[in-house]
C-alpha positions in Angstrom: 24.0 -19.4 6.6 22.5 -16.2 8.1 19.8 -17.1 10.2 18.1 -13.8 9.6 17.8 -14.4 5.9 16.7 -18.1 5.8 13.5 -19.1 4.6 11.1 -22.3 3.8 12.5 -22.6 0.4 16.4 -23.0 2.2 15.6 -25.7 4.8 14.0 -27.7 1.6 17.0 -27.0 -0.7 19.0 -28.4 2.5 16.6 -31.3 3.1 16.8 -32.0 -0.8 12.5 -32.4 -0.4 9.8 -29.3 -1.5 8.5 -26.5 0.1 5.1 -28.5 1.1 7.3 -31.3 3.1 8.6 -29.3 4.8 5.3 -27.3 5.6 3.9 -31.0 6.6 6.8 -31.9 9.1 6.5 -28.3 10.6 2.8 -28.9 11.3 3.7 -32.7 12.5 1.6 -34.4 9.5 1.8 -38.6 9.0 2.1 -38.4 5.2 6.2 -37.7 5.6 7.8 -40.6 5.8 10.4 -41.2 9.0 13.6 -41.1 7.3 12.5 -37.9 5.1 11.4 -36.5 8.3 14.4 -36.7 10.3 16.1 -35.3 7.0 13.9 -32.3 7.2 14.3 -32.1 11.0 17.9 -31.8 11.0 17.9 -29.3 7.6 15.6 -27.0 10.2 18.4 -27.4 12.9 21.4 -26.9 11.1 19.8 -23.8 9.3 18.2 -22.2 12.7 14.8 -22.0 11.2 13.0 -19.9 13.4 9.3 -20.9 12.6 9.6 -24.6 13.9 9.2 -23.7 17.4 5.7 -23.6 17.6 5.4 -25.3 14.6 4.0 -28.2 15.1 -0.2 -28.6 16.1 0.2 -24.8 14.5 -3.3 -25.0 12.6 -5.2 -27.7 15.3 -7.5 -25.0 16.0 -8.8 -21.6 15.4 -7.8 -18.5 17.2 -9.8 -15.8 15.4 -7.2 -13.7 15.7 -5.9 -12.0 12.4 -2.0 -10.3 12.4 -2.1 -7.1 10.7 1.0 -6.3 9.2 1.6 -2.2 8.7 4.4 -0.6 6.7 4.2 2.5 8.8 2.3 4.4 10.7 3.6 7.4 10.4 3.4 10.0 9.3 1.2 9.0 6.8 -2.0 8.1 8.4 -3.1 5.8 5.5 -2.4 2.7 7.4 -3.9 3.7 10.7 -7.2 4.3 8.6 -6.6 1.2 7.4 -5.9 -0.6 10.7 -9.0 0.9 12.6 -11.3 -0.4 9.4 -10.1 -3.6 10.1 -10.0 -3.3 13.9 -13.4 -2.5 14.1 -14.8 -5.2 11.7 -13.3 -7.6 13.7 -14.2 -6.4 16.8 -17.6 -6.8 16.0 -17.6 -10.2 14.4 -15.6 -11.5 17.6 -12.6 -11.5 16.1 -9.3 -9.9 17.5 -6.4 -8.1 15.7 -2.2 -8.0 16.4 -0.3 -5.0 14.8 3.0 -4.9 13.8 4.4 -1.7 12.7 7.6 -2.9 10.0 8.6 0.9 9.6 9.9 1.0 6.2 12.2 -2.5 7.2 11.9 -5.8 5.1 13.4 -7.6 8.1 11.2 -6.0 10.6 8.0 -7.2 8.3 10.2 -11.4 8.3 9.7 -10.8 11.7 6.2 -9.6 12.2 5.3 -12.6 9.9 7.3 -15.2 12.1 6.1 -13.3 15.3 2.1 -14.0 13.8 2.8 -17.7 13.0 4.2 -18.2 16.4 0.9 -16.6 18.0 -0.6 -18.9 15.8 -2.9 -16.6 14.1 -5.8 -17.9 11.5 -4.2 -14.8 9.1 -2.5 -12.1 8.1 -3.2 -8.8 6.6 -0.3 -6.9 4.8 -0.7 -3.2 4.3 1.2 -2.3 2.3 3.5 -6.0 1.8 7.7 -4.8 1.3 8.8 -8.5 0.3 7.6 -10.7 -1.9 8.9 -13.5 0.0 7.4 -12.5 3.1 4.5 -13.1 2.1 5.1 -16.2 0.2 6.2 -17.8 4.2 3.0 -17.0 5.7 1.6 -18.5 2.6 4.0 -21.7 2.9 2.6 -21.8 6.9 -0.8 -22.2 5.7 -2.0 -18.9 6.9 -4.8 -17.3 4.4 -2.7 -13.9 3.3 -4.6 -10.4 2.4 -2.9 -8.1 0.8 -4.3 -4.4 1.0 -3.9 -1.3 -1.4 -0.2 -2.7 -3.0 0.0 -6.1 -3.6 2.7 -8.7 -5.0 2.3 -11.1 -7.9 1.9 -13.8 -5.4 -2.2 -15.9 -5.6 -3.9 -14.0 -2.7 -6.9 -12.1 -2.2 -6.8 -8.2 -2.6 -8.3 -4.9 -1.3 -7.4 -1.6 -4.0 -8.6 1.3 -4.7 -9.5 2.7 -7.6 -6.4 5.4 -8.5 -6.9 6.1 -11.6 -10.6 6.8 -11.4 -10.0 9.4 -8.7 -7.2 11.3 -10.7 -9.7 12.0 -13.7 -11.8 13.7 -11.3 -9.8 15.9 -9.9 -8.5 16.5 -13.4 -11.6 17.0 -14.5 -12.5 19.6 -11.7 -9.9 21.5 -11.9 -10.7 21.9 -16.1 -13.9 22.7 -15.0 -12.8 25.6 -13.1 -11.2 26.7 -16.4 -7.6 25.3 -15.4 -5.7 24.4 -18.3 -1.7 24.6 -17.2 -2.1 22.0 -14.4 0.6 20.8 -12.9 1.5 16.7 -11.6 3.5 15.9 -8.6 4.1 12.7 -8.1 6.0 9.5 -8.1 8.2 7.8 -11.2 5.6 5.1 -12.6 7.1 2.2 -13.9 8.0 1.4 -17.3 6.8 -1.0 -19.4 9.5 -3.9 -18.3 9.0 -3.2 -14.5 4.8 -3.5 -14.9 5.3 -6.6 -17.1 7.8 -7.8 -14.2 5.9 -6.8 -11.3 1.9 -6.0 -13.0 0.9 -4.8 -8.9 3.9 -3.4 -7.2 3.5 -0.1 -8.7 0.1 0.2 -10.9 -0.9 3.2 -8.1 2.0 5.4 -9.8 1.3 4.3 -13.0 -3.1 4.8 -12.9 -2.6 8.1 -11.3 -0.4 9.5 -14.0 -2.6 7.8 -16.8 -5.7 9.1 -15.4 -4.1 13.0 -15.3 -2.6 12.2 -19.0 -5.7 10.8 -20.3 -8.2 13.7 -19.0 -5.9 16.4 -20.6 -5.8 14.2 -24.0 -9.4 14.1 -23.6 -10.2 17.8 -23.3 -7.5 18.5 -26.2 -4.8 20.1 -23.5 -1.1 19.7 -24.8 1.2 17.3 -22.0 3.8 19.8 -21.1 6.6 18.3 -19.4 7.9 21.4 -18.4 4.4 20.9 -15.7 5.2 17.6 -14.9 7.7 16.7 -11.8 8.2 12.5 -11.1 10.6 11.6 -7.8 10.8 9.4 -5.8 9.0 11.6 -3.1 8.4 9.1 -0.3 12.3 8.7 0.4 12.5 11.6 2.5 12.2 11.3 6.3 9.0 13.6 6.6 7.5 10.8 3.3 7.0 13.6 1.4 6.7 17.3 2.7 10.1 18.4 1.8 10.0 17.1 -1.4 7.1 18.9 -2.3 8.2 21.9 -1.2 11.2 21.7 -3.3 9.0 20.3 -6.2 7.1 23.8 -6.1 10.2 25.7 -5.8 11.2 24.4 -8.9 8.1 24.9 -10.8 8.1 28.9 -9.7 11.7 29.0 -10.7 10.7 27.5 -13.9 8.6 30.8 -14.9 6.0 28.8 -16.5 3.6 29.2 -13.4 0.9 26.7 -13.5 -2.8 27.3 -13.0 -4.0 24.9 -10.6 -1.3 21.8 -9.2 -2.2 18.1 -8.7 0.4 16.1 -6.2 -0.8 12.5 -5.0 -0.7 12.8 -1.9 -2.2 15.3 1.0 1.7 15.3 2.5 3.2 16.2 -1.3 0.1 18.8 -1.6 0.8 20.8 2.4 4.4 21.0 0.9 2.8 22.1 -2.3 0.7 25.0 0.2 4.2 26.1 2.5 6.2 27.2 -0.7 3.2 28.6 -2.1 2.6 30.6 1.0 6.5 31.3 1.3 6.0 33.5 -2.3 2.7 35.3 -1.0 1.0 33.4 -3.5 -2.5 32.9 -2.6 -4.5 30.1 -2.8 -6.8 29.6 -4.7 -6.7 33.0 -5.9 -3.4 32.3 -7.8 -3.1 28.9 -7.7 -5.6 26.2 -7.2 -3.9 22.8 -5.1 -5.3 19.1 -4.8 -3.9 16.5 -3.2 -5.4 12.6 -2.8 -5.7 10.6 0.5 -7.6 13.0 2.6 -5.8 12.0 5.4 -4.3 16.2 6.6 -6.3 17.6 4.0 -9.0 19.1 6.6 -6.3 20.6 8.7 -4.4 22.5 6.1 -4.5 26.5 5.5 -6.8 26.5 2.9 -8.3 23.0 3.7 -7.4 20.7 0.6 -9.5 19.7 -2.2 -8.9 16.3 -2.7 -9.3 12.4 -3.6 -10.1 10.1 -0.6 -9.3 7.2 -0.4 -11.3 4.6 1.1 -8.9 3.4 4.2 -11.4 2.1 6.7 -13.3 0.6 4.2 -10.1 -1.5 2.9 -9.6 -2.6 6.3 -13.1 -3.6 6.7 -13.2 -5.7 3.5 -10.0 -7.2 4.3 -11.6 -8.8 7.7 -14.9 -9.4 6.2 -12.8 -11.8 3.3 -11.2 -13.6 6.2 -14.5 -14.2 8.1 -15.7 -15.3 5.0 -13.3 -17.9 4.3 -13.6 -19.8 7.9 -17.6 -19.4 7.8 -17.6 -21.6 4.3 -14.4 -23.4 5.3 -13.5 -24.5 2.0 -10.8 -22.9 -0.5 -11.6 -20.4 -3.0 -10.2 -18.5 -5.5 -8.5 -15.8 -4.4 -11.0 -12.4 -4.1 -9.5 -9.3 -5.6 -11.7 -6.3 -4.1 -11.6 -2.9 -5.8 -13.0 0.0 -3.8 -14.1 3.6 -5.5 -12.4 7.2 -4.1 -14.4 10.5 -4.4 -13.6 13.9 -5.1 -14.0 16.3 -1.9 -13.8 19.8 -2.5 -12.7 22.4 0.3 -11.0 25.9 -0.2 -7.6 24.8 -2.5 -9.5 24.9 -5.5 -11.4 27.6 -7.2 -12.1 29.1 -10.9 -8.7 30.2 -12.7 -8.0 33.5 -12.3 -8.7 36.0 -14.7 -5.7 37.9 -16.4 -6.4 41.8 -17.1 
């Protein structure tokens, strides 16, 4: 067996017990019988199950120390906004914070998780979680799990924002402004088999494009598809630049020019603003451009219109649920916390421009 890739759920299969027995024999428990756990014990040997070395006593006391598991950080500064909400709100409860940058890799974020249950940490933020099953072995370890901004359908408690209310108002600033051919940047959202499969993996895609959608239906605008570019944007090694750069290319080419543009993210949008400025278009005398994060949006030439996210904040209610949970020490329900973005306006946007 590859010891990379084994999990709980293999050293139980082995053992021929469940998940929870196994859990109990890691953390040294009497309600395992002898013989079921030397079973157990030699299932963990003969698979190389990495967790079992500090195992044992691994929840005998509190360390008030929480492992914060980032999918990157870089170059989208998302996460560190993220990471310095949390940082700080457990700095001033007393509490400490680990960081473990996964970089994109499913096996780096196994190993942050193993790394964290070897520190024997009281619990683990994942922003944003890569593998389902991940996070179901810090669950299995007894950790308390808090997934921020894209969660699985595992049980644990949740920090989101709210997309889709932040893409009707940039929507609906740019028609106030008299836009009408607006164009959409953004990822593929899932269909309707993937959301029924997976309801949280990818419901950011999917609320941003059904709040830009909706807010045209609403003010009577025709969807043109022609306006509309979905990718997979975040593939590229720059998470997005390129791609919107070539995304705009392709709309000029098109020669159905849009009014105003609306990519869903600050990195699609400054690719958005390089091929504008490549074709001497100005902005926002030609074209008006919002992006959403408002993470490079202040440093841009013009400085971007558009949605912020609230990162620190999701980092601070993150903490704030963990401190929670060990202040009342009891189980709860798992919290699911959804935050509001706003609408700030800088120099990419302005009225449409008038045709003589």
């Amino acid at each position: 067996m590859n010891k990379k890739q084994v999990t709980l759920k293999d050293v139980a299969r082995l053992a021929g017990v469940s998940t929870a027995t196994v859990t109990r024999v890691l953390r040294n428990e009497s309600l395992v019988t002898e013989k079921t756990r030397k079973r157990v014990e030699q299932a963990i040997q003969q698979t190389g199950y990495r967790i079992n070395i500090v195992a044992q006593g691994l929840r005998a006391r509190q360390t008030k120390t929480i492992g914060h598991i980032l999918q990157g950080t870089a170059p989208n500064p998302f996460f560190i906004g993220v990471a310095l909400g949390a940082e700080q709100e457990a700095l001033y409860h007393g509490w400490s914070i680990l960081a473990f940058n996964v970089q994109h890799d499913p096996e780096r974020e196994r190993s942050g998780v193993e790394t964290f249950i070897q520190r024997r940490v009281d619990a683990i933020l994942f922003t944003t979680p890569l593998c389902e099953e991940n996070v179901r072995i810090a669950l299995e370890a007894g950790l308390m799990v808090i997934q921020v901004e894209r969660p699985t359908a595992l049980s644990t408690p949740t920090v989101t924002a709210d997309n889709y209310a932040g893409t009707v108002e940039a929507i609906e600033h740019l028609i106030t402004l008299g836009h009408r051919r607006i164009a959409y940047l953004g990822e593929i959202p899932p269909g309707p088999a993937e959301r029924k499969a997976q309801p949280y993996r990818n419901r950011i895609e999917h609320e941003r494009f059904a709040g830009y959608c909706d807010t045209l239906a609403h003010h009577q605008i025709p969807l043109d598809i022609e306006l509309i570019i979905l990718d997979r944007f975040y593939t590229s090694a720059d998470n997005g630049l390129s791609a919107g750069y070539h995304a705009m290319q392709k709309l000029l080419r098109s020669g159905k020019r849009p009014d105003a543009v609306f990519a869903t993210s600050d990195i699609i949008a400054a690719g958005v603003l390089q091929a504008l400025y490549a074709v001497h278009l100005s902005i926002p005398e030609d074209i008006s451009v919002v992006g959403f994060d408002n993470t490079y949006s202040p440093y841009l030439s013009p400085p971007l219109t558009t949605v912020e996210q609230p990162m620190e904040q999701m980092g601070r209610a993150a903490v704030q649920m963990v401190i929670r949970h060990f202040q009342q020490h009891q189980q709860e329900e798992p919290t699911h916390i959804r935050l509001t973005t706003r609408l700030v306006v800088r120099g990419s946007t302005g009225p449409r421009k008038r045709l003589s």
